[in-house]
Structures are given as structure tokens and as C-alpha cells.
C-alpha positions as CSV (number, residue, x, y, z in Angstrom):
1,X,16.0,23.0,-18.3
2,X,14.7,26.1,-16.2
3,X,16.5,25.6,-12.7
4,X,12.2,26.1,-11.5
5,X,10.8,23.7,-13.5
6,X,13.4,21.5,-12.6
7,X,12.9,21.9,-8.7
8,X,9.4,21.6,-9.4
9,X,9.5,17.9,-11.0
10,X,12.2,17.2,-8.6
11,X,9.2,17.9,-5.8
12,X,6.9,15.9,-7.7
13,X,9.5,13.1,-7.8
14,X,10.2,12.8,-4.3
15,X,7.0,12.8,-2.9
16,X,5.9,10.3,-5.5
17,X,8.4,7.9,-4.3
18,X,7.3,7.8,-0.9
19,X,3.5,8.0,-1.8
20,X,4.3,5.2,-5.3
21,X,6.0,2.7,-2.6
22,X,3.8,3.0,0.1
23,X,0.2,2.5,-2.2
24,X,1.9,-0.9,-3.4
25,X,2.1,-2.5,0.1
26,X,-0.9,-0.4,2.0
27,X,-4.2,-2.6,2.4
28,X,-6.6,-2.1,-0.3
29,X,-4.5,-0.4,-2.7
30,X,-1.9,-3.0,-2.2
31,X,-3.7,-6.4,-3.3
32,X,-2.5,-8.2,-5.8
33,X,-6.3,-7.9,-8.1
34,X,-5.5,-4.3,-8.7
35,X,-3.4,-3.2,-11.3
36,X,0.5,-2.1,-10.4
37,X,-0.4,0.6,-13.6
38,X,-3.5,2.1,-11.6
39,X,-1.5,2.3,-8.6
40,X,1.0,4.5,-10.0
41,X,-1.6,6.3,-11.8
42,X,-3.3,7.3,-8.6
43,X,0.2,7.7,-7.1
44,X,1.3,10.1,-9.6
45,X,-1.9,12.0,-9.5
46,X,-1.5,12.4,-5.7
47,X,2.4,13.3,-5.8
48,X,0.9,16.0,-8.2
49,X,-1.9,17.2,-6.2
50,X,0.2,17.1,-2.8
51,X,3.6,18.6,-4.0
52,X,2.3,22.1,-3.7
53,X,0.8,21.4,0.2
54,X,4.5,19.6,1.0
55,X,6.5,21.6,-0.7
56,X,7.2,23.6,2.6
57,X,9.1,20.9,4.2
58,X,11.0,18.8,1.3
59,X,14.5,19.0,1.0
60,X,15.8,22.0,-1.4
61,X,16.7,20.1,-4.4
62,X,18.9,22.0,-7.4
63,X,18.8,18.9,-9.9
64,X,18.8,15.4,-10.9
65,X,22.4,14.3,-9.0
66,X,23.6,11.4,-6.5
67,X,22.4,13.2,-3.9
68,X,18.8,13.7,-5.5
69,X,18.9,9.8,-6.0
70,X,19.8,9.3,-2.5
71,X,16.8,11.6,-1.3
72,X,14.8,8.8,-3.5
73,X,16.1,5.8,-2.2
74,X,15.3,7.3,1.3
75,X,11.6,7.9,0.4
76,X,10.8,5.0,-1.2
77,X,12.3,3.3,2.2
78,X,9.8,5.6,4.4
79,X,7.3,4.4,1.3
80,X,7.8,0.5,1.9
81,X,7.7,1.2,5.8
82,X,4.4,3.0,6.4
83,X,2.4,0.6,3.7
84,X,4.3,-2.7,5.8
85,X,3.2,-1.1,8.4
86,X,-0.5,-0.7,8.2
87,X,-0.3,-3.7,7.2
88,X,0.3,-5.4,9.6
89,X,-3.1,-5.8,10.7
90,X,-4.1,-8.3,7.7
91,X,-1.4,-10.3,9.4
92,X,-4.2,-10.5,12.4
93,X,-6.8,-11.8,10.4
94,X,-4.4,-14.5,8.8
95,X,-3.5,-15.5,12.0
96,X,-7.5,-15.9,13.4
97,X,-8.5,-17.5,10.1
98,X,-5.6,-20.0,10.4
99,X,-6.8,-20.5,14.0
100,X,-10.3,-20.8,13.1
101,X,-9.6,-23.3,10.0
102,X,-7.4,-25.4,11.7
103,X,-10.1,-25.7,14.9
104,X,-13.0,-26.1,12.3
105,X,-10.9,-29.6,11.0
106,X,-10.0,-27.3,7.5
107,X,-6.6,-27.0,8.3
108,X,-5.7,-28.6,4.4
109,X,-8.6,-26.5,2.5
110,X,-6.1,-24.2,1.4
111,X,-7.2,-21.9,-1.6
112,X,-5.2,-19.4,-3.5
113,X,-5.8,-16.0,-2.3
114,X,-5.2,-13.3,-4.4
115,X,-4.7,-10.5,-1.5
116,X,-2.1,-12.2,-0.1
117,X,-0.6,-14.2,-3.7
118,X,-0.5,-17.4,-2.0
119,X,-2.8,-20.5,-0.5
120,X,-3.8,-19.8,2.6
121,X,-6.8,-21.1,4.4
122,X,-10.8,-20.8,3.3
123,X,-11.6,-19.1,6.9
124,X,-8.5,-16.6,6.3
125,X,-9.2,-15.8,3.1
126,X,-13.0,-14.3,4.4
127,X,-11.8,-12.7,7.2
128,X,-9.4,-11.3,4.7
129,X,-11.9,-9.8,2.6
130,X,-14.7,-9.2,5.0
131,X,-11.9,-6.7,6.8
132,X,-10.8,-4.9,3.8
133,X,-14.7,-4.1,3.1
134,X,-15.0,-3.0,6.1
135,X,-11.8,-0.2,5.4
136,X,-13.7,0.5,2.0
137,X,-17.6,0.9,3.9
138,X,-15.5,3.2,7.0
139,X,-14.0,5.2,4.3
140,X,-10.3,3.8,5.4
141,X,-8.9,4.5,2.4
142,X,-8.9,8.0,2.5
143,X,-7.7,7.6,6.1
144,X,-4.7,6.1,5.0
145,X,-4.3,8.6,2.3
146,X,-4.4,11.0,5.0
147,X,-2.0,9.3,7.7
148,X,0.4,8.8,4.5
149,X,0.8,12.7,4.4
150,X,0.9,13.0,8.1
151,X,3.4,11.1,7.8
152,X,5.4,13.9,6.8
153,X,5.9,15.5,10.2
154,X,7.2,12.2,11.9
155,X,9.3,11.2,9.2
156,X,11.0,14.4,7.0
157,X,11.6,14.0,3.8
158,X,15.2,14.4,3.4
159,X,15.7,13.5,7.2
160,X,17.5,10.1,6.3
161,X,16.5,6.5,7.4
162,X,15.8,5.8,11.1
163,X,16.3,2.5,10.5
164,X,16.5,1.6,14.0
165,X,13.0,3.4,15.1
166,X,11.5,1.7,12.1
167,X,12.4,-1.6,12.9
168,X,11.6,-1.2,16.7
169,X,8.0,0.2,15.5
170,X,7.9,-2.7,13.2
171,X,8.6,-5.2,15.7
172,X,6.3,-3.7,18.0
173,X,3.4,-3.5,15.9
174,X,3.8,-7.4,14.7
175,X,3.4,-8.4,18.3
176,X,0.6,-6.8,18.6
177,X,-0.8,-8.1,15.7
178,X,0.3,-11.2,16.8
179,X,-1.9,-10.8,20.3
180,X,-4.3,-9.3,18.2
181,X,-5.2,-12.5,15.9
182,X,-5.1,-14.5,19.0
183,X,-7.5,-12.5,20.8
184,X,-9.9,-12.7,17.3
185,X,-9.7,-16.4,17.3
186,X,-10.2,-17.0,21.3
187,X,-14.4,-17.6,20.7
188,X,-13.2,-20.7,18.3
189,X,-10.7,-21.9,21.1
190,X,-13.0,-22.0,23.7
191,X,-15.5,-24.0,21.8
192,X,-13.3,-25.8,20.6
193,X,-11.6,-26.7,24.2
194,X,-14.8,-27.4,25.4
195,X,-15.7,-29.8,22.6
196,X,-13.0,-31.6,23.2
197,X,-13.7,-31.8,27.0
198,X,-17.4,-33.2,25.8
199,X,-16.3,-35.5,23.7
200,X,-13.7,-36.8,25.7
201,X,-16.2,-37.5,28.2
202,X,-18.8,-39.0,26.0
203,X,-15.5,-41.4,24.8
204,X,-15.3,-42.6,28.4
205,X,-19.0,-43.1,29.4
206,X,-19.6,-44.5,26.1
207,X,-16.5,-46.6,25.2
208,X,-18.2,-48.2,21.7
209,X,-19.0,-45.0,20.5
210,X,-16.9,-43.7,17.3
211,X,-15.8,-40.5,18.4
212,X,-14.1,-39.4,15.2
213,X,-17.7,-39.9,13.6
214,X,-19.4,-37.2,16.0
215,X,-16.1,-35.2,16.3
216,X,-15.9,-34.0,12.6
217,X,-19.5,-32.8,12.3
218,X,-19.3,-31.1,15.2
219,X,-16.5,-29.2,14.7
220,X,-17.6,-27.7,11.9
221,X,-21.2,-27.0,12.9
222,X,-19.6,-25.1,15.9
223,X,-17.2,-23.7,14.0
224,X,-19.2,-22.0,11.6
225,X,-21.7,-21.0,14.2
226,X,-18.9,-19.6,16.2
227,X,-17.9,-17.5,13.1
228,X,-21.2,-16.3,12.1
229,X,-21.5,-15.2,16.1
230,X,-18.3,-13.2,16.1
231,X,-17.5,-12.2,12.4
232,X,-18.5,-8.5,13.4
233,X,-16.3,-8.1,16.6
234,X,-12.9,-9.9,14.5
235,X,-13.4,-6.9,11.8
236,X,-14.7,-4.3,14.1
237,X,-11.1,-5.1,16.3
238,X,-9.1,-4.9,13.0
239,X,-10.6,-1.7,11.9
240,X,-10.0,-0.2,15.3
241,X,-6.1,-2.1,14.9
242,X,-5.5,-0.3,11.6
243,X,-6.8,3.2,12.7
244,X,-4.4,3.1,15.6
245,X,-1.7,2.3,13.0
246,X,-2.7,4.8,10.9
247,X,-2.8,7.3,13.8
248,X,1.0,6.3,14.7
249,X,1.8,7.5,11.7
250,X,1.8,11.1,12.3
251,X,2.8,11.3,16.0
């Protein structure tokens, strides 16, 4: 094979393997509805279109040998990283729609969700899916795309693994995902705290009344108002999380 044409696919490669491992973890591309062959469809086609612009800082490569396969193994680590990454912020809204179900009395109402490929709760799977419309609607997607390449200049191809960095930024940014999901479910906890407080109350003044009876309605009345009330801030916060994520990426 021409030593060009061999450099060129060897381009195309390597920026495919960051790009292919990075679109199977990254929010919206990464769900487990769309199809693994349409992601490496759209991976490919982007690995071709970008090749040219990246070209410029990739690695020289001369052919198809260990240490080509070790340039590989090092994108498709940076891949994995930035698509956990940005991730990071669905983790949020599991966390708040845990929260939420679990104040609401729904705590066992588990349904499969097929973002995340497991059961998780009825309040987490909408906040799930009310926040990844809201990526789609603020044209996130393409964001991503775009913090994926800028992700060039902070991590080189060809640069090798900072695999300390990476796991201090991955630690990081799951505690602030952590605070983040709290803060999103802090309306229901407050309600909920001051339910309790009521009905406590009402248990003491009122010693024949069946608490339990009054307790369960209540709770989910004022956990579904309390929902309705603040489902715009809880995505609002994780579309503002994610952009700062996505922003990280090239700095």
C-alpha cells in the first residue's frame, strides 16, 4: 500500500477511536435505544470529515505496528473518559429522581429504563428524559460534538494516558454531581420535612387519627406538585452542569 494512503487511513483510524468510544458513553448518543451500528456510522463519518482539520496535531504514523496499536488503545481511553465524563451529569438526575421517588412513598416503583439498562425509579426515569430533551431542544449535541474536538488541545493525541489527571477530574466532577442531585431534590426535602413535622403534630393533637391513612396521599399529592413546580430549574441546572463539562473539555 502507498506509504500516503496508508498515513491517511492511519489518521482516520486514530481519530475514530477517540471519537467511536466517546459517542458510545456521551448523553444522547450513548443510550442504550440507539443503535451501537448508527453510532459508529456517525462516528466514522465524523473521523472522516475531521481527519483533515486534526491532521495538524496527530502523531506521525508510518503504518499499522505495535506502536500504531498503542496510539489506539490511548485514544479509545481519552474516548471512554470524555463520554464518562459528560456524563456524569445524568448521574444528577438519578440521584434527585431517587430522592424524589423515595420522598413521594415510590421508593419500590422501579421500571426498566432503557437510558440507563437497568430499573431505576419512575421519577428518575423522567427526569432522565426530560434532561436529555432538553440537550436535543439547546442544540447540546452538537456542543458535545464540538467539546469532543476541543478536546484535542487538552488531551494530544499521541500524548499518552494521564491517568492520574483523569481520575482526579473524574473524581471531582462525581462530587459535584453528587451536590448537584442533592441541590435538585432539596424542594422535595423540604416539603417533605415539613410534612412530617405536620403530621407529626396532627398525631399528637389527634391521637385516634390514622396517620398512615393521611400520610400516603399526601405525600404524593405534594410530591407531584413539588415536581411539576420545579421540573424546569432540575433540567435548567443539568443543562448549565453539562455545558460546564463540556467547556472543561478543552481548557
Amino acid at each position: 500500500m502507498n506509504l500516503a494512503v496508508t498515513a491517511e487511513v492511519a489518521s482516520i483510524l486514530l481519530v475514530f477511536a477517540r471519537i467511536g468510544a466517546a459517542l458510545m458513553v456521551l448523553p444522547v448518543f450513548g443510550e442504550g435505544y440507539v443503535l451501537a451500528r448508527a453510532r459508529l456510522v456517525i462516528a466514522l463519518a465524523l473521523a472522516v470529515m475531521l481527519t483533515p482539520v486534526l491532521r495538524p496535531g496527530l502523531p506521525p504514523v508510518t503504518g499499522f505496528d505495535a506502536a500504531f496499536a498503542g496510539l489506539v488503545v490511548g485514544e479509545v481511553v481519552h474516548g471512554l473518559f470524555i463520554g464518562s465524563f459528560v456524563r456524569l451529569g445524568v448521574m444528577a438526575l438519578s440521584v434527585a429522581g431517587t430522592t424524589f421517588a423515595m420522598q413521594m412513598g415510590f421508593g419500590a416503583a422501579n421500571f426498566f429504563n432503557p437510558m440507563a439498562g437497568a430499573q431505576t425509579a419512575v421519577t428518575g426515569n423522567l427526569l432522565t428524559a426530560a434532561g436529555l430533551m432538553t440537550l436535543l431542544v439547546l442544540d447540546g449535541h452538537h456542543a458535545m460534538l464540538a467539546g469532543l474536538v476541543a478536546s484535542y488541545d487538552a488531551l494530544p493525541a499521541g500524548a499518552g494516558v494521564a491517568a492520574g489527571d483523569m481520575a482526579a477530574a473524574m473524581a471531582r466532577g462525581s462530587a459535584d454531581a453528587m451536590v448537584l442531585g442533592v441541590q435538585m431534590a432539596m424542594p422535595i426535602t423540604v416539603a417533605a420535612v415539613v410534612l412530617y413535622g405536620v403530621l407529626g403534630m396532627m398525631s399528637r393533637l389527634v391521637p385516634t387519627l390514622q396517620v398512615m391513612f393521611v400520610a400516603m396521599p399526601a405525600q404524593i399529592l405534594l410530591g407531584l406538585a413539588v415536581l411539576g413546580l420545579s421540573l424546569g430549574a432540575i433540567v435548567e441546572l443539568y443543562a448549565r452542569f453539562t455545558a460546564d463539562l463540556v467547556l472543561q473539555l478543552g481548557a
